[in-house]
N, CA, C and O atoms as a DFTB+ gen file, in Angstrom:
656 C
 N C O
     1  1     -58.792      81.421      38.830
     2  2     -57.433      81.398      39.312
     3  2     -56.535      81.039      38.142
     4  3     -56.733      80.042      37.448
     5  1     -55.413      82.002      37.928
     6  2     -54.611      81.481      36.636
     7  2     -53.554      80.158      37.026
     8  3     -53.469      79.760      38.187
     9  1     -52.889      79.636      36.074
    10  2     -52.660      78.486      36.305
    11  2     -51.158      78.784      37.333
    12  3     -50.931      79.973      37.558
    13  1     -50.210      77.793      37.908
    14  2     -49.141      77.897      38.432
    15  2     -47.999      78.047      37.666
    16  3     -47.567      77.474      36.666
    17  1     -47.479      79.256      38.604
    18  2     -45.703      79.472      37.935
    19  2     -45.144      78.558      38.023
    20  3     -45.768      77.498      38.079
    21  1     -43.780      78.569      38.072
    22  2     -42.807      77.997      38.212
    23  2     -42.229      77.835      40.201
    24  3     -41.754      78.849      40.713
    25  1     -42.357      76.534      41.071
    26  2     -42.236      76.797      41.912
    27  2     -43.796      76.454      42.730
    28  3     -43.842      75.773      43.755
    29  1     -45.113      77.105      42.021
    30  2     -46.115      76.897      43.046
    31  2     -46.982      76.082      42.669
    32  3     -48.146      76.460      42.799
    33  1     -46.774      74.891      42.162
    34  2     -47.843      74.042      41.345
    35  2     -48.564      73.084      42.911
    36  3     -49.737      72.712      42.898
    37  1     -47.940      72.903      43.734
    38  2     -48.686      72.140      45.381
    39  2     -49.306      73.247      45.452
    40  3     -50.071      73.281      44.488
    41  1     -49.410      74.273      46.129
    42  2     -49.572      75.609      46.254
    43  2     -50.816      75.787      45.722
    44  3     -51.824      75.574      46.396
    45  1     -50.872      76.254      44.281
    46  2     -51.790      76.061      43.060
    47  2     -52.976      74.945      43.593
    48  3     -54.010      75.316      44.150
    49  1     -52.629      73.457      43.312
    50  2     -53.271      72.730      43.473
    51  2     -54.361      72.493      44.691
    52  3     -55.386      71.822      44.576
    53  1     -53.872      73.274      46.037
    54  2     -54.537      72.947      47.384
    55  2     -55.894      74.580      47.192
    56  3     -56.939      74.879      47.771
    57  1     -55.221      75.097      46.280
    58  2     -56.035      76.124      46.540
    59  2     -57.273      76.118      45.038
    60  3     -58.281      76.824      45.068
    61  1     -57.007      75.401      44.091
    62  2     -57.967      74.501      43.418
    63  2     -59.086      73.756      43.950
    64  3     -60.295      73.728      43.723
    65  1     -58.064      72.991      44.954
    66  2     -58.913      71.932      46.177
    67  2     -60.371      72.728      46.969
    68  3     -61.549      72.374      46.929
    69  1     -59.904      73.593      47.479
    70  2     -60.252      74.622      48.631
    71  2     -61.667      75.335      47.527
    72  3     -62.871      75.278      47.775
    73  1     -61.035      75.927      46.391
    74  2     -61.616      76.493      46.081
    75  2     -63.207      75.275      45.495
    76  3     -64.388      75.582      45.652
    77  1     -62.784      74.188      44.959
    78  2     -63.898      73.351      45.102
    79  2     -64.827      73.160      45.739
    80  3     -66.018      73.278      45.453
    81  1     -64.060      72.675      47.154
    82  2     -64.806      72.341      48.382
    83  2     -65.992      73.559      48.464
    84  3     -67.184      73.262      48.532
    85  1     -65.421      75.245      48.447
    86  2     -66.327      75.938      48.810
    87  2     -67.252      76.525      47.586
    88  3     -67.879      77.579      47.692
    89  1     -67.254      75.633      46.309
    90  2     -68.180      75.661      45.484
    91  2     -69.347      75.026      45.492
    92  3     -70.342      75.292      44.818
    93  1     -69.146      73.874      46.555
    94  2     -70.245      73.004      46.570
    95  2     -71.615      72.982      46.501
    96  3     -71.850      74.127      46.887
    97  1     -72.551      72.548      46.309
    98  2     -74.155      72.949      46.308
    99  2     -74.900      72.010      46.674
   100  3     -74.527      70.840      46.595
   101  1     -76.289      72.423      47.216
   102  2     -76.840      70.570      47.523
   103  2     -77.450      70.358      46.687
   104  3     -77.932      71.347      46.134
   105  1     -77.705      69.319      46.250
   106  2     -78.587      68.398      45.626
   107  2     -80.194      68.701      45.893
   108  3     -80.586      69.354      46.860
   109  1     -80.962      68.192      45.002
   110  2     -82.698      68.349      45.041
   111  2     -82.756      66.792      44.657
   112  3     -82.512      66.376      43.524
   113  1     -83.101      66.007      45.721
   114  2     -83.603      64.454      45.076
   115  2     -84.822      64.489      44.566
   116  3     -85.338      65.568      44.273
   117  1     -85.445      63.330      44.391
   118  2     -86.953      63.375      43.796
   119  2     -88.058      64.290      44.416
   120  3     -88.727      65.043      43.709
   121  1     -88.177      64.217      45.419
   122  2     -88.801      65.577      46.418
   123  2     -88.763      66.731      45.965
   124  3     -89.655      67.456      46.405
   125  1     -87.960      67.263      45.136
   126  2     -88.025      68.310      45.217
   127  2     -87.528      69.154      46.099
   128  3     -87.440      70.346      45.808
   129  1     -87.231      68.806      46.990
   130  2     -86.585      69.725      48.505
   131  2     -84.947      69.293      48.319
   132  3     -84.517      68.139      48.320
   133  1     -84.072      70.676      48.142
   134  2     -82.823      70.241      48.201
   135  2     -82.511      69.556      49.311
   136  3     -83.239      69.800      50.273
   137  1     -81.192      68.352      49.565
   138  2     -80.878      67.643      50.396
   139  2     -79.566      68.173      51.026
   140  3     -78.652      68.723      50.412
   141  1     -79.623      67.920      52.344
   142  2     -78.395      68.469      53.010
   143  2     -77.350      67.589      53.100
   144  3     -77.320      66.861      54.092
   145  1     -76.399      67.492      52.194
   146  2     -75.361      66.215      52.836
   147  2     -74.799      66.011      51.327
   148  3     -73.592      66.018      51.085
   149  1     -75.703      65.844      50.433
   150  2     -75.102      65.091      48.875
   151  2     -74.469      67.032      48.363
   152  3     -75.064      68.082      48.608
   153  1     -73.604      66.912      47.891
   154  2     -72.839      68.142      47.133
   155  2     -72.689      67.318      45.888
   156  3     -72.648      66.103      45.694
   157  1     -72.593      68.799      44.786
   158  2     -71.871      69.050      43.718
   159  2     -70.484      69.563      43.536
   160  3     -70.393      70.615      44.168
   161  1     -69.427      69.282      42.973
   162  2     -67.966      69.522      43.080
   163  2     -68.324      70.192      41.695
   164  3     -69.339      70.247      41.000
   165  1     -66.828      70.755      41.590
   166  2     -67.147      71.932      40.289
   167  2     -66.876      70.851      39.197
   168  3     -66.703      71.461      38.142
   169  1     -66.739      69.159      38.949
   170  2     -67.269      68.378      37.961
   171  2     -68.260      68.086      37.371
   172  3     -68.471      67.321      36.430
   173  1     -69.076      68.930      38.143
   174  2     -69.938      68.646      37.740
   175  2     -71.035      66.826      38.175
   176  3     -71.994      66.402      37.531
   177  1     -70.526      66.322      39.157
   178  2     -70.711      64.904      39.606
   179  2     -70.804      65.201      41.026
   180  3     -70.049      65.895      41.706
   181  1     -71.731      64.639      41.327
   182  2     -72.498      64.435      42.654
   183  2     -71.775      63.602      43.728
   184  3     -71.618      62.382      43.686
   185  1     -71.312      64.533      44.806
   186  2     -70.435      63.380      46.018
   187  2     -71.494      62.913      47.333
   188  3     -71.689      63.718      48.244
   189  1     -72.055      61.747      47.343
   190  2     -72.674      61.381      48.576
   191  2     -71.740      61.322      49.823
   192  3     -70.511      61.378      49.785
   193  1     -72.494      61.205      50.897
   194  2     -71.745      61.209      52.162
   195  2     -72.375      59.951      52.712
   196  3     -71.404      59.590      53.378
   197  1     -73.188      59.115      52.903
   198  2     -73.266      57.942      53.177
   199  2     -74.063      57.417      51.942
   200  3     -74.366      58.074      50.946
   201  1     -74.541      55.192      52.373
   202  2     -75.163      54.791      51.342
   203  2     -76.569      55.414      50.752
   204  3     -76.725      55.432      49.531
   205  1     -77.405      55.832      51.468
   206  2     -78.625      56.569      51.153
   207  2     -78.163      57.359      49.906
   208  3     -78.394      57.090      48.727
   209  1     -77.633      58.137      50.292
   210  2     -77.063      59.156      49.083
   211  2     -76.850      59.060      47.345
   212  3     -77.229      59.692      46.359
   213  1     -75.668      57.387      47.760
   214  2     -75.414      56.980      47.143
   215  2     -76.094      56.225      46.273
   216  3     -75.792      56.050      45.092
   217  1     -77.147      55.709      46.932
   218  2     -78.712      55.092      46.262
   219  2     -79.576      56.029      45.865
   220  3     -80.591      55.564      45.347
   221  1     -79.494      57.640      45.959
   222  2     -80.324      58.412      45.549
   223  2     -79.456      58.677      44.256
   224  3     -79.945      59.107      43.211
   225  1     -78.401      58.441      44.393
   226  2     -77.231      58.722      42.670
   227  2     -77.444      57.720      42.095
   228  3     -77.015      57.967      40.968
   229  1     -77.985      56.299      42.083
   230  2     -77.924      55.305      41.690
   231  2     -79.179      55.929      40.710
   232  3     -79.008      56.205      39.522
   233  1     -80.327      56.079      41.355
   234  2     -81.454      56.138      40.720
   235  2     -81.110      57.357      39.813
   236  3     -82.037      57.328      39.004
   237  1     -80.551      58.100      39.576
   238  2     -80.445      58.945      38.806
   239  2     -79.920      58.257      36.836
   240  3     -80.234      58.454      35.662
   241  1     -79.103      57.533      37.558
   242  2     -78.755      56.908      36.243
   243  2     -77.833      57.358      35.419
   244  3     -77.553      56.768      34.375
   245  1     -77.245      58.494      35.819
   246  2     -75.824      58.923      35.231
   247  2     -74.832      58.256      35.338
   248  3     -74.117      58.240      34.336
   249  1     -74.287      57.307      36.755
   250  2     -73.051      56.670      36.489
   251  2     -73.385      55.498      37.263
   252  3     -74.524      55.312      37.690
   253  1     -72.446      54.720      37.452
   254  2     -72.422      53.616      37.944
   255  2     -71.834      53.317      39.375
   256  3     -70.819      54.012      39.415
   257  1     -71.928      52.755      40.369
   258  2     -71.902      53.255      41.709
   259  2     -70.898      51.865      42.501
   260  3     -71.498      50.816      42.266
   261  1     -70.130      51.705      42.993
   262  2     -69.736      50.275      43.537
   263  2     -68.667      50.571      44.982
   264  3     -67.456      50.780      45.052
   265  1     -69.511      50.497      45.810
   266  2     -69.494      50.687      46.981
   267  2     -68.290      49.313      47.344
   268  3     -68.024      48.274      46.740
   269  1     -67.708      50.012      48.792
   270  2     -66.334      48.999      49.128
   271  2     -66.118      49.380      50.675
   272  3     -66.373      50.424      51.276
   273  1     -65.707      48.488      50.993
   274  2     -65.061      48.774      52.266
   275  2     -63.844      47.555      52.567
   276  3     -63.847      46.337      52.395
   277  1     -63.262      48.102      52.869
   278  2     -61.623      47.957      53.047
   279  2     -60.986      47.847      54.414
   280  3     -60.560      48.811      55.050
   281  1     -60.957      46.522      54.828
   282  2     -60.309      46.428      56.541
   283  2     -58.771      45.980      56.656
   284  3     -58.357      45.612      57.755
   285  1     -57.996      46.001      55.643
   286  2     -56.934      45.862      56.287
   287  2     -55.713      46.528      55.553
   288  3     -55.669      46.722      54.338
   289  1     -54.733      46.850      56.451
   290  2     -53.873      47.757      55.326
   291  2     -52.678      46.887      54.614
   292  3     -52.403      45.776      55.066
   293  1     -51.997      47.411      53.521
   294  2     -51.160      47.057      52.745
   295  2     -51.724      45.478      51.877
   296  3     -50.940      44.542      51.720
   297  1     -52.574      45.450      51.593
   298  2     -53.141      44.523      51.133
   299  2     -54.190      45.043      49.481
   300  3     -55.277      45.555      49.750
   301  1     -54.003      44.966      48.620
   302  2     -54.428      45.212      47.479
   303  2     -55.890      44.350      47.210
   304  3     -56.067      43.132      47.181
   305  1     -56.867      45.479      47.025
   306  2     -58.480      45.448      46.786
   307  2     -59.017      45.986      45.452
   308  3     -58.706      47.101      45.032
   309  1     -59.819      45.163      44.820
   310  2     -59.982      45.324      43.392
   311  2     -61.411      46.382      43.972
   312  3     -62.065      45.890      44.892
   313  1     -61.843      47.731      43.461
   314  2     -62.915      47.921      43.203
   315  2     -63.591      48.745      42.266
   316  3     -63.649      49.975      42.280
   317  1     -64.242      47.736      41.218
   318  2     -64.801      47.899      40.387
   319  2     -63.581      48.044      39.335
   320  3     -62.884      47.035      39.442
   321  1     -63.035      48.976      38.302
   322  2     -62.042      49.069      37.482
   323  2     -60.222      49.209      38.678
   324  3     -59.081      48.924      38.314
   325  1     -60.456      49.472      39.363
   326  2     -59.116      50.022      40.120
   327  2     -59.077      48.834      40.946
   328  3     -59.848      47.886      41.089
   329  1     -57.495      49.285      41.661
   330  2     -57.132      48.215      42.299
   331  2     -56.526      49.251      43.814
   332  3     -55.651      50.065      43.517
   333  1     -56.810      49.235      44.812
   334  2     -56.434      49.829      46.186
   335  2     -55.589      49.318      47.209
   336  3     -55.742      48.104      47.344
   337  1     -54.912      49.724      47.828
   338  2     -54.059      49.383      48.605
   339  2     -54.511      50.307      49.966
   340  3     -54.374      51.488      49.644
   341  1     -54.768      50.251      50.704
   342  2     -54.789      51.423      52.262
   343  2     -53.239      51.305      52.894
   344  3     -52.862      50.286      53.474
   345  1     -52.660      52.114      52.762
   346  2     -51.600      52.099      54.222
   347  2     -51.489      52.664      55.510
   348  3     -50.509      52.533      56.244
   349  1     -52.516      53.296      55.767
   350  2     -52.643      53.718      57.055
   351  2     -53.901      54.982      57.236
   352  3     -54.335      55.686      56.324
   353  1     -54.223      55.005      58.368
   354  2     -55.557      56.131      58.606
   355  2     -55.017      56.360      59.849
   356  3     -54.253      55.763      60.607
   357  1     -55.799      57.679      59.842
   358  2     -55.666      58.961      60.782
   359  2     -57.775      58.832      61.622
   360  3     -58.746      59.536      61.344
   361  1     -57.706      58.125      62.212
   362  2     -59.018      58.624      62.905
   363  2     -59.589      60.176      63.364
   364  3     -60.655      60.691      63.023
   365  1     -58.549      60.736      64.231
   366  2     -59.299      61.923      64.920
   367  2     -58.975      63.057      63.832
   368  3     -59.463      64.159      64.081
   369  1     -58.141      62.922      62.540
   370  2     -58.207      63.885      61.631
   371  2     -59.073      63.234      60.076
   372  3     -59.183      63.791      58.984
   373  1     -59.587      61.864      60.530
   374  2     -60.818      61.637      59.377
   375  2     -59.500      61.339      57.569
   376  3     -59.791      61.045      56.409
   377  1     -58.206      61.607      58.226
   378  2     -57.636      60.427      57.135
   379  2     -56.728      59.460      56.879
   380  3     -56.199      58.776      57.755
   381  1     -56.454      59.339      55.333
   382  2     -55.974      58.342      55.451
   383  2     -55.430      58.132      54.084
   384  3     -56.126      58.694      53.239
   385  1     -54.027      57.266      53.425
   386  2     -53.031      56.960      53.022
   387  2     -53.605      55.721      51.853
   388  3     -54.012      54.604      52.174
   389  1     -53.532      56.121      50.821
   390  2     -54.381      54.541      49.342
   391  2     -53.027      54.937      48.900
   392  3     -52.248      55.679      49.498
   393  1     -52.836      54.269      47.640
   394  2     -52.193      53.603      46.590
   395  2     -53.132      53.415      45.905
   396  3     -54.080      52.919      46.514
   397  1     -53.364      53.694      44.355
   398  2     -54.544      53.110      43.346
   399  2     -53.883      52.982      42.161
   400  3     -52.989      53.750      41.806
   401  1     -54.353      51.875      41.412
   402  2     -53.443      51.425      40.536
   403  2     -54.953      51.285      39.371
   404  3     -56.031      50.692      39.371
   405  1     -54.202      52.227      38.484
   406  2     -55.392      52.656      37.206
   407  2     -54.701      52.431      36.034
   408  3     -53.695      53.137      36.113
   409  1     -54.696      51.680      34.731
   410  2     -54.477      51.565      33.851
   411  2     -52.786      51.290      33.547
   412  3     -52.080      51.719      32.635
   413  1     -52.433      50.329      34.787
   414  2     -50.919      50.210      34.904
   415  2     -50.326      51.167      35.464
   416  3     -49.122      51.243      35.217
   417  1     -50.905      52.179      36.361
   418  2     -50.162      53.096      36.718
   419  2     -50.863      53.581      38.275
   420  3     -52.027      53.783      38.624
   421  1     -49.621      53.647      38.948
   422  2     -49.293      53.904      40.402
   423  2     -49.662      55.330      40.903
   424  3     -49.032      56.323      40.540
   425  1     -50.439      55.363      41.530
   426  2     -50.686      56.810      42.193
   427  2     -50.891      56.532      43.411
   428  3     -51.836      55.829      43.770
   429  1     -49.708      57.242      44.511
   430  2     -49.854      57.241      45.796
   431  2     -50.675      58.554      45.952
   432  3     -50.708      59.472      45.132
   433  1     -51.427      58.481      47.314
   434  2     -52.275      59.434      47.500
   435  2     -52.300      59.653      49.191
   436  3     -52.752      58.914      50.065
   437  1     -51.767      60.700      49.266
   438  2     -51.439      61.089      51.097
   439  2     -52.518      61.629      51.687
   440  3     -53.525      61.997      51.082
   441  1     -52.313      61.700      53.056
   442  2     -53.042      62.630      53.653
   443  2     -54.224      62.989      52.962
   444  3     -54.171      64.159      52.583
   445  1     -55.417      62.320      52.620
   446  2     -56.633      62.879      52.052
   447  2     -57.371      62.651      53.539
   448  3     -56.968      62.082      54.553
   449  1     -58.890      63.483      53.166
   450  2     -60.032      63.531      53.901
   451  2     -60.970      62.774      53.781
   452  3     -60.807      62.031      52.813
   453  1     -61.877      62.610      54.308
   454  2     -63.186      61.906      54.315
   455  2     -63.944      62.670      53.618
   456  3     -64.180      63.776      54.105
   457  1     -64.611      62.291      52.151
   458  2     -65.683      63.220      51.562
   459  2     -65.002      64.136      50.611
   460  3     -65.566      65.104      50.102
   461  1     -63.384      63.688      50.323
   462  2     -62.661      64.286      49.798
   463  2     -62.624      63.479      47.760
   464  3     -62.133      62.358      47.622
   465  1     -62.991      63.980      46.922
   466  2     -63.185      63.015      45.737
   467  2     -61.801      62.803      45.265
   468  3     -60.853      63.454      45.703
   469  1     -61.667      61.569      44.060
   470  2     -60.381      61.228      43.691
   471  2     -60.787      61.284      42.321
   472  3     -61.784      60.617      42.043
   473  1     -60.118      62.071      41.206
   474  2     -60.538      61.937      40.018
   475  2     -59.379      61.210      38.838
   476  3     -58.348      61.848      38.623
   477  1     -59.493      60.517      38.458
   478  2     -59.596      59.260      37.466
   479  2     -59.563      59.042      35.990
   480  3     -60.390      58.254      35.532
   481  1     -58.594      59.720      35.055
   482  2     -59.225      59.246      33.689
   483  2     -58.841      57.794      32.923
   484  3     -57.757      57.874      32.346
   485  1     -59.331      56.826      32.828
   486  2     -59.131      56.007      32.297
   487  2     -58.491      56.020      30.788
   488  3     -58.689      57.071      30.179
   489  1     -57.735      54.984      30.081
   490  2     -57.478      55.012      28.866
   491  2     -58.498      55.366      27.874
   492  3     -59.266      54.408      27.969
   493  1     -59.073      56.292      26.813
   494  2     -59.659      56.138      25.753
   495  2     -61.005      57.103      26.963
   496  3     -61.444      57.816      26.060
   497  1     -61.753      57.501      28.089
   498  2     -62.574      57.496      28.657
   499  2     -62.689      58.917      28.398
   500  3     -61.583      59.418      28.195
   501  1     -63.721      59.793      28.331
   502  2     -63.744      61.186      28.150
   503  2     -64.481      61.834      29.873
   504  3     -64.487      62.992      30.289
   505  1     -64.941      60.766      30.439
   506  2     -65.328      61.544      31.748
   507  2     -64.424      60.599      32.795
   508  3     -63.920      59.557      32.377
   509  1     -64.279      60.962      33.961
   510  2     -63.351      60.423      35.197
   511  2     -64.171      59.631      35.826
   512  3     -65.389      59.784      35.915
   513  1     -63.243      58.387      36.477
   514  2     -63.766      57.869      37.367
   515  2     -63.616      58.892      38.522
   516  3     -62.987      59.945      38.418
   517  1     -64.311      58.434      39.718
   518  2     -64.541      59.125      40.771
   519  2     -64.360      58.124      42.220
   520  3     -64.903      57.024      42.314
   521  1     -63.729      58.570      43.012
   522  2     -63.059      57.294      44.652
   523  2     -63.445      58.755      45.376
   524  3     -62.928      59.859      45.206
   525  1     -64.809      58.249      46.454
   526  2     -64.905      58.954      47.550
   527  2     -65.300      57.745      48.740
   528  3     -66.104      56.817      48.830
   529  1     -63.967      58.505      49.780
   530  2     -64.146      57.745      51.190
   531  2     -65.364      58.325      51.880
   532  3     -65.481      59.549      51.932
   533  1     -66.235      57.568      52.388
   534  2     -66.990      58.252      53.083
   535  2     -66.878      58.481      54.828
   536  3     -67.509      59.247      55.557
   537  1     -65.906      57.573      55.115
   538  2     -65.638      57.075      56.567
   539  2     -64.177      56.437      56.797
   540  3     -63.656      55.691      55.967
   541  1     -63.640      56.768      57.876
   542  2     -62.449      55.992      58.177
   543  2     -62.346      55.887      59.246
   544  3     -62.700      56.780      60.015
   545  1     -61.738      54.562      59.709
   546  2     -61.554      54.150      61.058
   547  2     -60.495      53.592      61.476
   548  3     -59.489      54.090      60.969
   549  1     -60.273      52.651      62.287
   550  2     -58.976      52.333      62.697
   551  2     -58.465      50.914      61.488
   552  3     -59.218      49.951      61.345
   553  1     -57.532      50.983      60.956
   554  2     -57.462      50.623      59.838
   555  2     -58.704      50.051      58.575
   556  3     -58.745      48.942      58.042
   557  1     -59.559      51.142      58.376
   558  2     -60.609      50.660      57.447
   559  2     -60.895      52.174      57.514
   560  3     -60.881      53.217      58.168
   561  1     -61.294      51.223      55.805
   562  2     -62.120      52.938      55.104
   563  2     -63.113      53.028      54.090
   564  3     -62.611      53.208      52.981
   565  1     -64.509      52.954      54.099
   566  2     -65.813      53.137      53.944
   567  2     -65.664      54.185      52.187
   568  3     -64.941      55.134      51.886
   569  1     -66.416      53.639      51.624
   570  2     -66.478      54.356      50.846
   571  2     -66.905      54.108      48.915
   572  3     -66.974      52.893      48.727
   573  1     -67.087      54.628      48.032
   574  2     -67.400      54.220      46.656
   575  2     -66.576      54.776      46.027
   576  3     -65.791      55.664      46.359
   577  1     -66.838      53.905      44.423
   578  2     -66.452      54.395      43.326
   579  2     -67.466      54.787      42.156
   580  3     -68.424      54.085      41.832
   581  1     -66.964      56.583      41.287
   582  2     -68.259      56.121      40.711
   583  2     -67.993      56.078      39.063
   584  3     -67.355      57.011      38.576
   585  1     -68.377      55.219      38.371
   586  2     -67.904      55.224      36.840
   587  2     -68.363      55.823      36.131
   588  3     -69.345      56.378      36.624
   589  1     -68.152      56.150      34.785
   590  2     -69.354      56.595      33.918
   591  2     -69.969      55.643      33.258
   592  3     -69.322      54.646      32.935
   593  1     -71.132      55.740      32.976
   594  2     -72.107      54.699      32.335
   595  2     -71.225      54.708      30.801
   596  3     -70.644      55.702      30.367
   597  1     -71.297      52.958      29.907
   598  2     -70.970      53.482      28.614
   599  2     -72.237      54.493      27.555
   600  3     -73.398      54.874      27.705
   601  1     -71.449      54.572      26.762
   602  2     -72.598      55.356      26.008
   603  2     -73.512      54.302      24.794
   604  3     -73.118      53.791      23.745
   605  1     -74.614      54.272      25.350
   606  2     -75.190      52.792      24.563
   607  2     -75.633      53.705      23.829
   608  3     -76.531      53.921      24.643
   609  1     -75.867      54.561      22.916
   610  2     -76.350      54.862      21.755
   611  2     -75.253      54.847      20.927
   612  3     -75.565      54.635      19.755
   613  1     -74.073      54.997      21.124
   614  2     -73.136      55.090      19.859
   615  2     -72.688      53.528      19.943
   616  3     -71.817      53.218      19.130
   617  1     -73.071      52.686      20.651
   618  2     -72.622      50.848      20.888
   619  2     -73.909      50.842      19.790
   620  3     -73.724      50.245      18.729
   621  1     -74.802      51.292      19.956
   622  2     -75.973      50.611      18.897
   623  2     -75.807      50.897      17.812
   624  3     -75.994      50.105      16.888
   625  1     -75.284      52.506      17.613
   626  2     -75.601      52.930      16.241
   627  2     -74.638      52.395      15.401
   628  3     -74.840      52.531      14.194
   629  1     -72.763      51.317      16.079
   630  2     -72.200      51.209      15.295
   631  2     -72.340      49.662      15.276
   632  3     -71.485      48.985      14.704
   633  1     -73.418      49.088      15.901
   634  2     -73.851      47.989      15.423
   635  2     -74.652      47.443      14.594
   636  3     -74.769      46.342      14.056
   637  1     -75.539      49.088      14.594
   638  2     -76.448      48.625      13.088
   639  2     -75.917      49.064      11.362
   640  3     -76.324      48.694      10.261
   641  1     -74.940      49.921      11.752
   642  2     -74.233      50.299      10.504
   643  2     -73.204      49.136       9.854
   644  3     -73.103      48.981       8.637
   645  1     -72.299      48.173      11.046
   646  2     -72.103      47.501      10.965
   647  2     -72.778      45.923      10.373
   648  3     -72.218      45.049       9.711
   649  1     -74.118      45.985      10.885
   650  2     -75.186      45.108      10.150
   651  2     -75.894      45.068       8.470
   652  3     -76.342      44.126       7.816
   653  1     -75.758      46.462       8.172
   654  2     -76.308      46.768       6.554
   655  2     -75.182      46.250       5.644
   656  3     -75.289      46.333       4.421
């Protein structure tokens, strides 16, 4: 899809969205037997749909995983690097209304879905954090964050160069 004119950049963006969603693929855990439920987004990063899932991404060892749940609204929740706010959920349409506050900076976030990912670049970070709700209810909303691991080979290698 080429990028947006002038005028259709919402437009553009939902159909980015869309076009994600129906890229998705399942997962093969240790079994060997693909799994029905964990998808791939075109990031290339794995979205679970409950904790199981999320413990089958754990063991993988690509990123870092920190699960949250959130019961009350307008009230600010640290999880893991970010900071959350909920202002309201939608039960029988599965959403619901954050605020996330990343590196000094405010991003309201409307009307999202359940299972819907939030992508994230931190200062200086070359891959995104990742915020997926997995559940929402009457003011509460279920769900992780996932980080990227640092990169411990270039922490070592500029500690031993640093050492000679």
């Amino acid at each position: 899809m080429s990028p947006p004119g002038p005028g259709r950049p919402a437009r553009w963006a939902r159909a980015c969205a869309k076009q994600r969603l129906a890229a998705l693929a399942s997962v093969a855990p240790a079994g060997g037997q693909p799994r029905r439920g964990s998808k791939r987004c075109r990031a290339r990063t794995l979205i679970a749909k409950n904790h199981d899932e999320v413990e089958e991404l754990r063991r993988l060892g690509e990123r870092d995983y920190y699960e949250f749940t959130i019961n009350k609204k307008n009230t600010r929740e640290k999880v893991g690097n970010l900071m959350v706010e909920l202002h309201s959920t939608n039960n029988k349409k599965s959403q619901y209304n954050v605020t996330i506050f990343v590196d000094d900076q405010r991003h309201d976030k409307k009307s999202l879905t359940a299972n819907e990912p939030l992508y994230f670049f931190q200062t200086g970070a070359r891959a995104p954090l990742e915020f997926v709700v997995n559940s929402v209810g009457k003011d509460k909303i279920v769900g992780y964050l996932s980080v990227p691991k640092a990169n411990t080979t270039s922490a070592s290698t500029s500690t031993n160069s640093s050492g000679n």
